[in-house]
Every structure is written in structure tokens, then in C-alpha cells.
C-alpha positions as CSV (number, residue, x, y, z in Angstrom):
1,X,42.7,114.9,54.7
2,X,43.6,111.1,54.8
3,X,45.0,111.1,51.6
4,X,47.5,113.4,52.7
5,X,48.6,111.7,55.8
6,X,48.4,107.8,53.8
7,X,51.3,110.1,51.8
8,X,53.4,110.9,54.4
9,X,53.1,107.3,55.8
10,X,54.3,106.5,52.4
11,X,57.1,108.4,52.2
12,X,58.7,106.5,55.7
13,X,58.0,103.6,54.0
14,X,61.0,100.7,54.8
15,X,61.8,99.7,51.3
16,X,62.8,102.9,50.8
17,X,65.5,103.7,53.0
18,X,68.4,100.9,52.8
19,X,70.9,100.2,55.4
20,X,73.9,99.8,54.0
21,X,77.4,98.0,55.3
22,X,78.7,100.9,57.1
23,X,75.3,101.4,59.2
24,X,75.8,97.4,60.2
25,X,78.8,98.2,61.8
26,X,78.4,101.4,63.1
27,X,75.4,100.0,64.4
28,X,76.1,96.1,65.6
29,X,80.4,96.7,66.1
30,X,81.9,99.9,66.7
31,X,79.2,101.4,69.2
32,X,79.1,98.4,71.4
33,X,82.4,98.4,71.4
34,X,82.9,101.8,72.1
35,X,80.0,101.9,75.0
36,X,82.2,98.8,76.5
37,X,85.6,100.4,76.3
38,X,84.2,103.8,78.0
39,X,82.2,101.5,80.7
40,X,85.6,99.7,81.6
41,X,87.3,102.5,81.4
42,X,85.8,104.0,84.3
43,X,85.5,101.3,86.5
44,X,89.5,101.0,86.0
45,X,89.8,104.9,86.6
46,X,87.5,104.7,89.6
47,X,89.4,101.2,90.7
48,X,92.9,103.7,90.3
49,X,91.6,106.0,92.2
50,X,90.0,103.9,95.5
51,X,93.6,102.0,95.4
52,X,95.5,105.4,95.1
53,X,93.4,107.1,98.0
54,X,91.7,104.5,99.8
55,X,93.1,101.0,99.8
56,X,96.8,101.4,100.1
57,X,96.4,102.8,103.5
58,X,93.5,100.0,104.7
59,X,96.3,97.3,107.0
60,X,93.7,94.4,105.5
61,X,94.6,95.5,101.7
62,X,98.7,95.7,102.5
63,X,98.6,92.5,103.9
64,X,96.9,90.4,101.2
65,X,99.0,92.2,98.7
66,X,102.2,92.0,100.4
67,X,102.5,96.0,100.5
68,X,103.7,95.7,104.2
69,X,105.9,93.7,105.7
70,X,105.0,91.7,108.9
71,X,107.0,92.7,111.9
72,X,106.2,90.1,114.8
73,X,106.6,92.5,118.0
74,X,106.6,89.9,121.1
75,X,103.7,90.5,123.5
76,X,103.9,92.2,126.5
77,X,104.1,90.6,130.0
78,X,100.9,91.2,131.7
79,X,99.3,88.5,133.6
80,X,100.4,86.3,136.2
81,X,100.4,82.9,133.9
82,X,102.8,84.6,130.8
83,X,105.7,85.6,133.9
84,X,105.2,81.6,135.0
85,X,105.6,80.3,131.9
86,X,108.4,82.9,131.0
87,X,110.0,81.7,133.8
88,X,109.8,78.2,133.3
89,X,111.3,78.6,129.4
90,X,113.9,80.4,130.9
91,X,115.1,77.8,133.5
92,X,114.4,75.3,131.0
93,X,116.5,77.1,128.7
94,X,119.7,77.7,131.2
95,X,119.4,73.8,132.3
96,X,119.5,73.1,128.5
97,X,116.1,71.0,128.6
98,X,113.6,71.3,125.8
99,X,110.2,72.6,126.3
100,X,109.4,69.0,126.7
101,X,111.1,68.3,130.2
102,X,112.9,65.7,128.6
């Protein structure tokens, strides 16, 4: 019995099977490559697809791309100190002082 299983330990023997050029770059080239390309491939496809979906519509996103253009509405009137100094711009305005007094 162990001289048939010292056989087949023989037979898987290294020097025996040779790797040869091909192998070397199938092995150490094209299927790290190949793993790489499909990884970054789906990271853009997924990336594609949040911006498509997600991201053009977040306000945040448009405004650090450019995607929207700011419009500057002016603030409404509500308290007691914005009519003052409303006021105050506009007399300065009609007497043709600058917001200075000067």
C-alpha cells in the first residue's frame, strides 16, 4: 500500500510539469489586468449610475459642479430692524449720501 501512494506522489512531482511563457502571463499579466479593468469598471458603472439618479438632483452636488446657476432672491421684510435699515438706505439713497453718512 505505500508503494502505491509514494507513486502517485511521484507522478505530481514539480520537475515534471513546466510552466511555460504563456502560463507567466496569463498568470502574472493578463488576469490582473483583467480583474482590475472589471473592478473599475463597476465602480465607474455604479459612479454613472448614483450621478444619473442620485446626485444631479442633491442642490449640494449642482452647486460644487456648476450644474445650477445661483439666483440671489432678496430676503423678505420681516422684522422691525430690516424696515429701519431699509428705510434709512432709502433716504440715504434719495439725498444721494453713501451708506457712510458722508
Amino acid at each position: 500500500m505505500e508503494s502505491s501512494s509514494s507513486s502517485s506522489f511521484q507522478s505530481l512531482d514539480s520537475s515534471e510539469y513546466v510552466i511555460s511563457n504563456l502560463d507567466h502571463f496569463n498568470l502574472f499579466i493578463l488576469r490582473p489586468f483583467l480583474a482590475t479593468t472589471f473592478v473599475l469598471s463597476f465602480i465607474l458603472l455604479g459612479w454613472l449610475l448614483a450621478w444619473k439618479l442620485v446626485l444631479v438632483h442633491v442642490p449640494l452636488v449642482q452647486e460644487i459642479f456648476g450644474l445650477r446657476n445661483k439666483s440671489r432672491k432678496p430676503k423678505p421684510q420681516t422684522g422691525r430692524l430690516s424696515r429701519f435699515y431699509s428705510n434709512i438706505n432709502a433716504r440715504d439713497r434719495a439725498s444721494g449720501k453713501d451708506s457712510f453718512g458722508l
